[in-house]
N, C-alpha and C positions, 0 to 999 in steps of 0.2 A: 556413581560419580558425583562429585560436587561442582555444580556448574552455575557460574555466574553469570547475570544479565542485568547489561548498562547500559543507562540510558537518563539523562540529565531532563527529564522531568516527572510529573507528577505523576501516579499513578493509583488506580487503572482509571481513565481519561473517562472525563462525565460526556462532553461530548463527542467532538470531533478529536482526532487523535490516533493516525494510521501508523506509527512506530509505534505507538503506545500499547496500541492494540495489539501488535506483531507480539511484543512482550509478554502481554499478559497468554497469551496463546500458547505461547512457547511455556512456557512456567508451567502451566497446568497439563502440559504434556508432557514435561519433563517429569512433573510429580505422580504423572500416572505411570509412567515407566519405571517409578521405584528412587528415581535420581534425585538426591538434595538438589535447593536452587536456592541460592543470593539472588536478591534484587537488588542492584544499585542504585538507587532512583532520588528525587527528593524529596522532603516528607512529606509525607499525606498518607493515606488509607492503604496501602499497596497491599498489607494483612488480605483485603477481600479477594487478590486474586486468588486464593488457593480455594475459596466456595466449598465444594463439595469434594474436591480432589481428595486424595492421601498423599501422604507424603510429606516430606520434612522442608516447610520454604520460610527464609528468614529475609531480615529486611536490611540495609544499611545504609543508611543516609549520606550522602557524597559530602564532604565537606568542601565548603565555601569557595576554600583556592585550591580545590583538587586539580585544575589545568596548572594552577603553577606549583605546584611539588611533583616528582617522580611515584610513581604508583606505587615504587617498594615502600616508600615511607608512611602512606596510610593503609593501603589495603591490607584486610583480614591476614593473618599466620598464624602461626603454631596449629593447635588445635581444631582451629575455624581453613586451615589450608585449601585454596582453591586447589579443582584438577584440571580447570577450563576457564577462559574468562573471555565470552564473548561480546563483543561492544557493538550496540545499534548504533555508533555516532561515528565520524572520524576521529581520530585523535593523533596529539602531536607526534609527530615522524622526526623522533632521534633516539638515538641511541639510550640517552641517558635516561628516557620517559618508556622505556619497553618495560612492557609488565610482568613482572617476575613468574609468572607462569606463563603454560602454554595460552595462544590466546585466537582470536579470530573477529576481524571487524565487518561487518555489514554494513556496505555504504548504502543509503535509501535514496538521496537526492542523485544531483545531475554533476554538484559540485563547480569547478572551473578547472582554467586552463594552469595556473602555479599550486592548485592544489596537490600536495603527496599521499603514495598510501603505502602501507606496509604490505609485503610480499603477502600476510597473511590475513587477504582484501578478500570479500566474494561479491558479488553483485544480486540483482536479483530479476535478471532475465536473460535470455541471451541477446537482443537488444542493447539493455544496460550495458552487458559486461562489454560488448562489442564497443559500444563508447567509450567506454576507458580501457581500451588492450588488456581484456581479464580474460580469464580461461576459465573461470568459477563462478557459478553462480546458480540461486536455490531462490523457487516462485514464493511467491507468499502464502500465506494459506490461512482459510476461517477454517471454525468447526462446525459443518455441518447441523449437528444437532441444536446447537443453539440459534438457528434461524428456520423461520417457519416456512414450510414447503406448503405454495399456495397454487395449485393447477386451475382455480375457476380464476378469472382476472376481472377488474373491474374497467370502467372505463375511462383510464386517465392516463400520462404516465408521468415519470418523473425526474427529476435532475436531483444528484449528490455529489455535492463538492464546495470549496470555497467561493463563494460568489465572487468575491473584493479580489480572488486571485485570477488577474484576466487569462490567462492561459486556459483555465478551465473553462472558459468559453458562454458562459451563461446566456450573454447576448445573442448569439447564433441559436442555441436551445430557444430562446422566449420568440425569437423570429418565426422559425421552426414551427413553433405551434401555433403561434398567428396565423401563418399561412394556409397549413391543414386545418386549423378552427377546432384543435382538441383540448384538451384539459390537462396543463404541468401545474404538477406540485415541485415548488423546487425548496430544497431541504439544504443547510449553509450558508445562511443571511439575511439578511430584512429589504424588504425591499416594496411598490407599492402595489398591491393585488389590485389587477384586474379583469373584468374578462376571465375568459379560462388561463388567466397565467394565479397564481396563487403561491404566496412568500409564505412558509412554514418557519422560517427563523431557522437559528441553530437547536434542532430537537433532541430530544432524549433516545433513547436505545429502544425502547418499546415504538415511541411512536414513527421512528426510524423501519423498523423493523414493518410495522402497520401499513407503509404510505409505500414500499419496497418490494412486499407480498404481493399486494394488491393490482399494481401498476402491468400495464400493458406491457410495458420496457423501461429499460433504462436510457435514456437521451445522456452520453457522455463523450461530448464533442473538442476534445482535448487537443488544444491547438499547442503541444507540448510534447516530449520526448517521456513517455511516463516510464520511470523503472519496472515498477509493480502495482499499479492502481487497486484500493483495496474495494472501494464501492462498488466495479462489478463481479468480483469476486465476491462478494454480500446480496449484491442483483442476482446473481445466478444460484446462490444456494438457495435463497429463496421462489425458484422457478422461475425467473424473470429475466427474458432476453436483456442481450444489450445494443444500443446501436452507439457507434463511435465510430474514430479514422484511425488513419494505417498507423498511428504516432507512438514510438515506443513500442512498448509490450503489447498493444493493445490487440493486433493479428496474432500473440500469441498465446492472449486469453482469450481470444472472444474467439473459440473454437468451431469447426464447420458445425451448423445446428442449431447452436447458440446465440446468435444472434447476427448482427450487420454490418461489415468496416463500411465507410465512406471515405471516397476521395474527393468529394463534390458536395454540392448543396443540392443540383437535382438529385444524386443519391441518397442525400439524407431525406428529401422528402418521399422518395420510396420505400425506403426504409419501413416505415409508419404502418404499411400494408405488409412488407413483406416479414415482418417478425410476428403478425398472425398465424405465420404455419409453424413457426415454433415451436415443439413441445417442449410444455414446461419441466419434464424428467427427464428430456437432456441436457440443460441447462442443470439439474441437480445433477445426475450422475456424474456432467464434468466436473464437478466442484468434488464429489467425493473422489474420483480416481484422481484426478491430475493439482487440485487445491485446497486438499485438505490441512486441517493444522496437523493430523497424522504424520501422511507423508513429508513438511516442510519438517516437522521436531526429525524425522527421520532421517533424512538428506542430511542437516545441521549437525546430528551423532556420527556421521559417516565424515563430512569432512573434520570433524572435531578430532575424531579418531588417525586421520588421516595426519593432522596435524601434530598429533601428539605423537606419531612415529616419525615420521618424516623430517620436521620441525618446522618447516619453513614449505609454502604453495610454492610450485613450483611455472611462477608466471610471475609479470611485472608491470603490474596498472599503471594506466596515467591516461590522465583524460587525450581523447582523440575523438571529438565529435566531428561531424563531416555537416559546412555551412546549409547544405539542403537540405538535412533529415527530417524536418519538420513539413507538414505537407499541410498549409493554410486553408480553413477550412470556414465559411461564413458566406452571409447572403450576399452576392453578387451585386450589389446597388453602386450607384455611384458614388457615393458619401463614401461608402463601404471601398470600393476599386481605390478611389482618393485618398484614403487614410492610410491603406495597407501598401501604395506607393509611396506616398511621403514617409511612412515612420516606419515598413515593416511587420507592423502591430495590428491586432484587430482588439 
């Protein structure tokens, strides 16, 4: 099958970059399967995701005002004919913008409330999909083998995610380890080291990979509805508990074994002790049975297939978040009480 994958930037992502990632993923399973793959991307290098693969992957660069022309007028035909066209992004919802072949969109964010989606929408938890009245929906998935399975741990742990994006919570983590008096490395911005707290900047894949192995756990305090959070999905193949809250997906990755939800700040400082008893190969085994890039290319062929009989999901998204799903999670201070009364916000 000839199957396409879109997604309006650069690839494969030097740094940070979790749809990015998803794609290259998907690609290099799709090539292992036998299956041609387009990439829709914008220019850059996207050649390297096929590495070591086999298989036939080609590259084609979006043009400029692809949002404002209809997909029949640029995308590939004749010869070059898609059999699939799956899109990481949303895209516009009319009639006259539907893409002349079968297709399928994966929404990643949270969206809003006038947002549309076409019938043939998946999500990527059941969480997610629960927020937006979906019926469909496929976990993310790493590959296993390209992250290092590390069972002796060192002692420190660490934070991955956007620092500048509050919802990711940084400030509750650097508390967090104030208080226990342990050693965070946190990875996704600059910031100024002290003490055992220590700013890694935005790193590289290797040293990513290094500071991740290593690490006692993951601290991912996601004061946020996460669809499919990729960093502890990358914490866990690499042996490495997680601790986070009930928020999103996050109860439906952080599996019993594997690490610790928090609904509290006295919970999260338990946490600390109690992902000690963790082993670190069930934290990998989850990742190969239940998040692997295997099974997500898998599920992806299944509804692909689905849709190419059928033609159309049969459900009908649209966001329906519920005002309390979010379960606020930070140090208890007064400054802290005050802030989160006036604005909402930590």
């Amino acid at each position: 099958m000839h199957i396409g994958l879109f997604h309006d930037s650069v690839l494969p992502p030097k740094n940070y970059g979790g749809i990015e990632r998803i794609m290259v993923a998907l690609s290099r399973a799709y090539l292992r399967r036998g299956h041609r793959v387009t990439v829709f991307c914008r220019s850059g290098d996207a050649a390297k995701i096929k590495g070591e693969e086999t298989g036939e992957l080609s590259i084609f660069e979006l043009p400029r005002d692809y949002q404002e022309r209809p997909m029949a007028a640029w995308l590939p035909c004749g010869a070059d004919q898609l059999d699939f066209l799956h899109l990481h992004q949303p895209f516009r919802v009319e009639e006259s913008f539907r893409p002349p072949v079968p297709f399928l969109v994966t929404i990643h964010g949270n969206g809003h409330a006038d947002e549309k989606y076409w019938r043939n929408t998946n999500f990527l938890s059941q969480s997610h999909a629960r927020n937006h009245s979906g019926k469909y929906f496929i976990y993310n998935g790493v590959d296993p083998t390209r992250y290092p399975f590390t069972p002796q741990k060192q002692d420190y742990f660490v934070f991955l995610a956007r620092t500048t994006w509050r919802v990711k919570n940084v400030q509750t983590a650097i508390a967090w380890a104030n208080d226990l008096g342990v050693r965070l490395e946190i990875m996704g911005g600059s910031g100024v080291s002290r003490g055992g707290i220590h700013y890694n900047g935005l790193v590289d894949e290797p040293e990513k990979l290094r500071l991740l192995a290593g690490a006692k756990a993951l601290i991912y305090p996601t004061n946020w509805d996460e669809p499919c959070a990729a960093a502890p999905l990358e914490a866990l193949a690499c042996g490495t508990p997680v601790i986070s809250t009930p928020n999103g997906c996050m109860p439906e990755l952080v599996r019993p074994g594997t690490g610790v939800i928090c609904a509290d700040y006295e919970a999260l400082l338990s946490a600390a002790h109690q992902v000690g008893e963790v082993k670190p190969e069930a934290c990998r085994a989850a990742v190969e049975s239940f998040f692997s890039d295997e099974r997500m290319a898998d599920d992806y062929l299944s509804l692909m297939q689905k849709i190419i009989t059928d033609g159309e999901l049969d459900h009908d998204p649209q966001y329906n978040f519920a005002k309390s799903s979010v379960t606020f999670l930070y140090k208890p201070t007064v400054l802290n009480r005050l802030r989160f009364g006036l604005t909402g916000k930590i």
